[in-house]
C-alpha positions in Angstrom: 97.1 76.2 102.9 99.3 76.1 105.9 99.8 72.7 108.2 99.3 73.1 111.6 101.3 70.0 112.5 104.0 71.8 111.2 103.8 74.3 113.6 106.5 73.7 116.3 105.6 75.9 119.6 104.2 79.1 119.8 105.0 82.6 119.8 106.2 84.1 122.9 103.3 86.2 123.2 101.0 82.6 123.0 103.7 81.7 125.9 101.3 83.9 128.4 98.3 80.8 127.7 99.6 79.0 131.1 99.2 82.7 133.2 96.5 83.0 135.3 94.0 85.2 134.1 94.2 89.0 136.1 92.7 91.0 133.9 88.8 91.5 134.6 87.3 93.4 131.6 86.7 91.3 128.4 84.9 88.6 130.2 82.9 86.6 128.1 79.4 87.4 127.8 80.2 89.6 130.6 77.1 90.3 132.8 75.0 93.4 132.0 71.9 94.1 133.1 70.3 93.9 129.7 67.8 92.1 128.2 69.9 91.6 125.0 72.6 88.7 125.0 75.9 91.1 125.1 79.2 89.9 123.6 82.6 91.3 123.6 84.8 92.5 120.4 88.4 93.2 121.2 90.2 94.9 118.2 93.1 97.6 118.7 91.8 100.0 115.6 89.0 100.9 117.7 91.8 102.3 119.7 93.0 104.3 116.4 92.4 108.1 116.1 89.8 108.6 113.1 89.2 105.4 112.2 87.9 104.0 115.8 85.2 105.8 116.1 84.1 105.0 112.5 84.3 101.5 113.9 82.2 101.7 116.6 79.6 103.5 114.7 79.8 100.3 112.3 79.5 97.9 115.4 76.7 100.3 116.5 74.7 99.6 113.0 74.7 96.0 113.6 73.6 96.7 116.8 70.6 98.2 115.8 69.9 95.5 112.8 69.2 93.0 115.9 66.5 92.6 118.5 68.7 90.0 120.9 72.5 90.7 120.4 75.2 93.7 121.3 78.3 93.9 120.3 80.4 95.9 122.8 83.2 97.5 121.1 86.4 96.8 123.3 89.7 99.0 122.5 92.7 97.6 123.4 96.7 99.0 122.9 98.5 97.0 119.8 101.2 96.8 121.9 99.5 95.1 124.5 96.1 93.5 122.9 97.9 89.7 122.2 99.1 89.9 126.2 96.1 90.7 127.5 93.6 88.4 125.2 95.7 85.4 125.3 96.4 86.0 129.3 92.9 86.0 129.4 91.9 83.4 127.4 94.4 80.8 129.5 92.4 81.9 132.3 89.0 80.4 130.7 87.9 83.9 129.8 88.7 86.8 127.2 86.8 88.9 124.7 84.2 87.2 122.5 85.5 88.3 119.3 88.9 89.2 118.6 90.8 91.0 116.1 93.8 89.0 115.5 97.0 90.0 114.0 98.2 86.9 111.7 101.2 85.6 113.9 99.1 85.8 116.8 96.1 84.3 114.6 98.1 81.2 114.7 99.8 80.9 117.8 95.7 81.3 119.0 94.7 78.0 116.5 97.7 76.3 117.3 96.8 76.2 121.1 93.0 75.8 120.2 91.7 79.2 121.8 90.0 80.1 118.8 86.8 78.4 117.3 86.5 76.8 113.6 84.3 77.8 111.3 84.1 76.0 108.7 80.5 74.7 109.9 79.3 78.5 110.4 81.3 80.5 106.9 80.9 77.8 103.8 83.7 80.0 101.4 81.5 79.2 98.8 79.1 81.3 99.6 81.4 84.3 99.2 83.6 86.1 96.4 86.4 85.9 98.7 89.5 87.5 98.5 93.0 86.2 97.8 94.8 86.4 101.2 91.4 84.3 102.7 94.2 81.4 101.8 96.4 82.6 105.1 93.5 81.7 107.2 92.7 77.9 106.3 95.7 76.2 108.9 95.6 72.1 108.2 92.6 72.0 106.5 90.7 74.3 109.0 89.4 78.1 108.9 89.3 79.8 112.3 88.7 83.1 111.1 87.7 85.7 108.1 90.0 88.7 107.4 88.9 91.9 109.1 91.9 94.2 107.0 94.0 93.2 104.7 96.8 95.9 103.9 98.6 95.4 101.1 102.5 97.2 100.1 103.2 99.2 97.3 105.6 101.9 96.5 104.7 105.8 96.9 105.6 108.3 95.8 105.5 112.2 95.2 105.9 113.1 91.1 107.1 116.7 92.2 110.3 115.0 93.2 111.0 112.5 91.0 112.7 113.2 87.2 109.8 113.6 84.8 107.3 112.8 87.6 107.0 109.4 86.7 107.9 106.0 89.3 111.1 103.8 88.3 109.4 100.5 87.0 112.7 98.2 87.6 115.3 98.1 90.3 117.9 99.9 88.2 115.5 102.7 87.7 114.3 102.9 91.5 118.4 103.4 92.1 118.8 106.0 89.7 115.5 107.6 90.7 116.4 107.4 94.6 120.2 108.9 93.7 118.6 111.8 91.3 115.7 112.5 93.6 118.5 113.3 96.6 119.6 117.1 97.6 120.7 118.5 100.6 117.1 118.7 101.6 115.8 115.4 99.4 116.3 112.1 100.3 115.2 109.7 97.7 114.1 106.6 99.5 113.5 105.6 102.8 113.6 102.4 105.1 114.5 100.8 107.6 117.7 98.8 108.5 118.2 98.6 112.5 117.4 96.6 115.6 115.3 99.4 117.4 112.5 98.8 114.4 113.4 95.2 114.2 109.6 94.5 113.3 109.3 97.7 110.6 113.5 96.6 109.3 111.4 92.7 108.8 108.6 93.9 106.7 110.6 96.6 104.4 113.5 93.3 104.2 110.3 91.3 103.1 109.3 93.6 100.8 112.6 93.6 98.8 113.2 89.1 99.0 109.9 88.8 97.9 110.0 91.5 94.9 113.1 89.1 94.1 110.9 86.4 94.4 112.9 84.5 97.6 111.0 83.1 100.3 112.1 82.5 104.0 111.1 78.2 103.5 109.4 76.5 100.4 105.9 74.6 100.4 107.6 71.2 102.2 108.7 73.6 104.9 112.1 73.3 104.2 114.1 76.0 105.0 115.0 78.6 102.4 117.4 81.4 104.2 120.5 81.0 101.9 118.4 80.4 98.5 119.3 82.5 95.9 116.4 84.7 95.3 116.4 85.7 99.4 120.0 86.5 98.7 119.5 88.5 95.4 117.2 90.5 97.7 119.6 91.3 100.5 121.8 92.4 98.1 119.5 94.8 96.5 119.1 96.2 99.9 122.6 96.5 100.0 122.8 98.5 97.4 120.1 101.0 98.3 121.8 101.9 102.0 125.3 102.3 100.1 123.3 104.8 97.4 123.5 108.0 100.3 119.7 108.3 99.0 118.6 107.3 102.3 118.2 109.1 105.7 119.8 106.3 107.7 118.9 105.8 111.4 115.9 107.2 110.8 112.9 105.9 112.2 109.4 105.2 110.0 107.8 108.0 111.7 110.4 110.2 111.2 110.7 109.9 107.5 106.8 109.3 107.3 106.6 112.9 108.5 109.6 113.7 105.6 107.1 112.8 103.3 104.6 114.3 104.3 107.1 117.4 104.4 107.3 116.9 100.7 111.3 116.0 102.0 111.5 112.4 100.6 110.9 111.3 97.2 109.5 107.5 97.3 109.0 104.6 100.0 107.2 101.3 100.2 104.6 101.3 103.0 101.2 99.4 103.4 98.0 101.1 102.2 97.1 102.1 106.1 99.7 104.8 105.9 98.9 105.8 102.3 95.7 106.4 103.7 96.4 108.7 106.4 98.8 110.8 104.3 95.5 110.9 102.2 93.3 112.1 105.1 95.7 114.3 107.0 97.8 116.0 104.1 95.0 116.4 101.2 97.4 118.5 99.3 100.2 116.1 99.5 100.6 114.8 95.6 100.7 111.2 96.7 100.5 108.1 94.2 101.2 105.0 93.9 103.1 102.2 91.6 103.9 98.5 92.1 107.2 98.6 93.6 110.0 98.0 91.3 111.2 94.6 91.7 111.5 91.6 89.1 108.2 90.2 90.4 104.7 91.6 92.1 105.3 90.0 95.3 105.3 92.3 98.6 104.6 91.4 102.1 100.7 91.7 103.9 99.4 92.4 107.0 96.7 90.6 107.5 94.9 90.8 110.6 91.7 88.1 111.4 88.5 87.9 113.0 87.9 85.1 115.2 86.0 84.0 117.9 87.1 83.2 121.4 86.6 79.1 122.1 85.7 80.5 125.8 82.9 81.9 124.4 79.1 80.8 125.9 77.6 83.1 122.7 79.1 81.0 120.1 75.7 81.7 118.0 75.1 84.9 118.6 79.4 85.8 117.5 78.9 83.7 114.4 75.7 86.1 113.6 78.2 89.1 114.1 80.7 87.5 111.3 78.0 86.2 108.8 77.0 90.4 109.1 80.5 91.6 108.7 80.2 89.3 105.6 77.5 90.8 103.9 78.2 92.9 100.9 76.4 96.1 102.3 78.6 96.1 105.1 81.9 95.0 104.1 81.7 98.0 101.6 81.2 99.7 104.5 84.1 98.6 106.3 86.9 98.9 103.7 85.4 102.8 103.3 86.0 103.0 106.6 89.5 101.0 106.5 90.8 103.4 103.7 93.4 101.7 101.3 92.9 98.1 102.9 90.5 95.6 101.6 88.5 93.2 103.4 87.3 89.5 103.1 85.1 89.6 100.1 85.9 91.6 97.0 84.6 95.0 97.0 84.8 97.1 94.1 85.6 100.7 94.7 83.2 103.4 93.5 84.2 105.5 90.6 84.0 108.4 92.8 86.2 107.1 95.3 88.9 106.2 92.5 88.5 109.6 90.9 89.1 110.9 94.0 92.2 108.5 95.4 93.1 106.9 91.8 96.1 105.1 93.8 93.2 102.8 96.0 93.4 100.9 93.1 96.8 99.9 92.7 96.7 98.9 96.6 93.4 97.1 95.5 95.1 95.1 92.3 98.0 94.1 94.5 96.0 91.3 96.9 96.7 88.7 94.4 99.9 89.3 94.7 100.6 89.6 98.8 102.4 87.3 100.7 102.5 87.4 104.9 105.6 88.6 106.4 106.0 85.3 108.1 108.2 82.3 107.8 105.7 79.2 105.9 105.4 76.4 107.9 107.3 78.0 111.1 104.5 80.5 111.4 104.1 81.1 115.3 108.4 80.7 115.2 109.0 84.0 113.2 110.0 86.1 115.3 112.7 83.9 116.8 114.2 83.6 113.0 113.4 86.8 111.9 116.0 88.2 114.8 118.8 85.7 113.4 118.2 86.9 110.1 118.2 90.7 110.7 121.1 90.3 113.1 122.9 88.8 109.4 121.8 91.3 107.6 122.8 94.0 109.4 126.3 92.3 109.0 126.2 93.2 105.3 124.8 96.5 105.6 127.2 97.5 108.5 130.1 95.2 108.8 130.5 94.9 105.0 129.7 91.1 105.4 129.5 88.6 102.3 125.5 88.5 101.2 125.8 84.8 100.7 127.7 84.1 103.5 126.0 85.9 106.1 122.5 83.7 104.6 124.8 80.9 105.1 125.2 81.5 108.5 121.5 82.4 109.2 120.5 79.3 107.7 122.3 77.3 110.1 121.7 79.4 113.0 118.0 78.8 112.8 118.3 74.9 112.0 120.4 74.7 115.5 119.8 77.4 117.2 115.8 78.0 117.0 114.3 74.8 115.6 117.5 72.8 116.7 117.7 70.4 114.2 
């Protein structure tokens, strides 16, 4: 569980609460001349190729379950959706329902735009997944998970030396460095500023697989610890292996692998699923990644519902649907590799068809947010001080422990200024 208290000021996109609402879709409630009370669900995958329109048709079938309530789906940009919403929402307005991601999840309970509802959603009545944890901040739950996307290393067999994944860290090396040609790379990821937000979640990946964690439990900060340190060094040593196309971005050598051009990378289930949908052919499967433990970053992304909201009922009918076991299957078909708030068992049909779902599936227990405990809504202010260290020891041939040093302090003084 995560203390609110100890949440110190929000992120920057919560900074657009004060600004005066412009925007004049998403109202709540917003008028139509229907007899049915209408409500509002902003959510950038409705925006998504494939899966949005599977969305809507989902919204649609609630729709039709209910004599007084629409749900309008609303499809807003990524890049722009937490703008937008929270613009609104500081104006009094904003979409009913909104598809959160985490960090913005929490700047949104931190300023009290979103509702609780531990009233409405009693987690006893559900077989709830792991990451539901994420979502209880100081004793309070303000949302259910929509998608949880879990990490896990992929690889094609075609490329690797027997076919088979490396299971430690000293086999992923060798595997990257025998897996590389002149037209192979072994392993991809990323390591600069332009994908500071991509470089954050593969860095995550690697300190958590080492078991290091940005802070522990008291919130203390845990930069320079060293597990977080064992992990910077591992990654380290996979940009000076010349098994990686360096520079390059993730959809760049996303497209390599679908190219059958790169060997093995760690990505969320989201983009396993697409490779699965758009390159049927493509021998794709899946392994734990090879670190010392089973811990991996999550994206997490939340349904809540707006506190602006007049339809407070009728949204809280909406999420006690979503919750139903009938249609949450529904939605993490839809979803692909990503699971959803209860525990859904996959069909044997679907895992004879996609045998790697279920190594995305068994890896929820396991998933920890890419986001700094107890400094939640701050982590992108540390997360830049701690890439801009890193990148010191992958470029500038900097001292691991040193350079964690230095990021330690620099986010005691320079971010929470202590």
């Amino acid at each position: 569980m995560t203390t609110l208290m100890s949440l110190p000021s929000l992120r920057a996109g919560a900074r657009a609460l004060g600004v005066a609402a412009v925007f004049a879709v998403a109202v709540p409630g917003a008028a139509h001349a229907q007899a049915k009370e209408t409500l509002s669900f902003a959510a950038a995958t409705f925006a998504e190729s494939g899966r949005g329109d599977k969305l809507k048709l989902w919204v649609e079938k609630f729709n039709k379950s209910q004599s007084a309530i629409e749900v309008q789906p609303l499809a807003l940009p990524f890049s722009t959706l937490a703008k937008t919403v929270f613009t609104q929402m500081g104006g009094g307005a904003g979409p009913d329902l909104v598809r959160f991601d985490l960090i913005d999840y929490y700047a949104a309970a931190q300023a009290q735009r979103i509702l609780p509802l531990d009233a409405d959603i009693k987690a006893s009545d559900y077989k709830l997944t792991e990451p539901n944890k994420y979502l209880v901040i100081d004793g309070k739950r303000y949302g259910v998970p929509f998608e949880i996307s879990n990490y896990q290393l992929i690889y094609n067999p075609q490329l690797l030396k027997g076919g088979k994944p490396p299971a430690t860290f000293d086999e992923f090396l060798t595997a990257a460095k025998d897996a590389t040609s002149d037209q192979v790379f072994g392993f991809a990821y990323r390591a600069t500023m332009a994908e500071s937000n991509g470089f954050w979640q593969d860095l995550c990946n690697f300190v958590y697989g080492f078991g290091g964690r940005w802070s522990d439990d008291q919130g203390n900060l845990t930069i320079n610890s060293p597990k977080v340190v064992e992990g910077v060094i591992a990654y380290k040593k996979m940009y000076d292996l010349g098994a990686t196309p360096k520079g390059a971005d993730a959809a760049t050598y996303r497209r390599m692998f679908w190219e059958k051009k790169l060997a093995m990378e760690i990505d969320n289930g989201g983009v396993a699923g697409i490779f699965s949908q758009q390159a049927p052919d493509l021998p794709l499967q899946a392994a734990p990644s090879p670190f010392p433990t089973r811990a991996q970053g999550l994206i997490l992304a939340p349904l809540a519902i707006n506190s602006n909201t007049k339809h407070k009922e009728a949204a809280v009918t909406f999420v006690k649907w979503m919750m139903q076991p009938e249609n949450q299957k529904d939605l993490q078909a839809i979803l692909g590799a990503a699971n959803v708030a209860t525990v859904i068992e996959r069909t044997p049909e679907e895992l004879a068809a996609r045998p790697w779902l279920k190594v995305y599936d068994d890896q929820s227990p396991h998933s920890v947010p890419q986001l700094v405990k107890g400094f939640e809504a701050r982590t992108p202010e540390i997360q830049q001080v701690i890439l801009e260290q890193v990148l010191r020891v992958l470029q500038g041939g900097a001292e691991p422990q040193k350079a964690m040093d230095q990021a330690q302090r620099l986010v005691s003084t320079r971010v929470l200024r202590k």
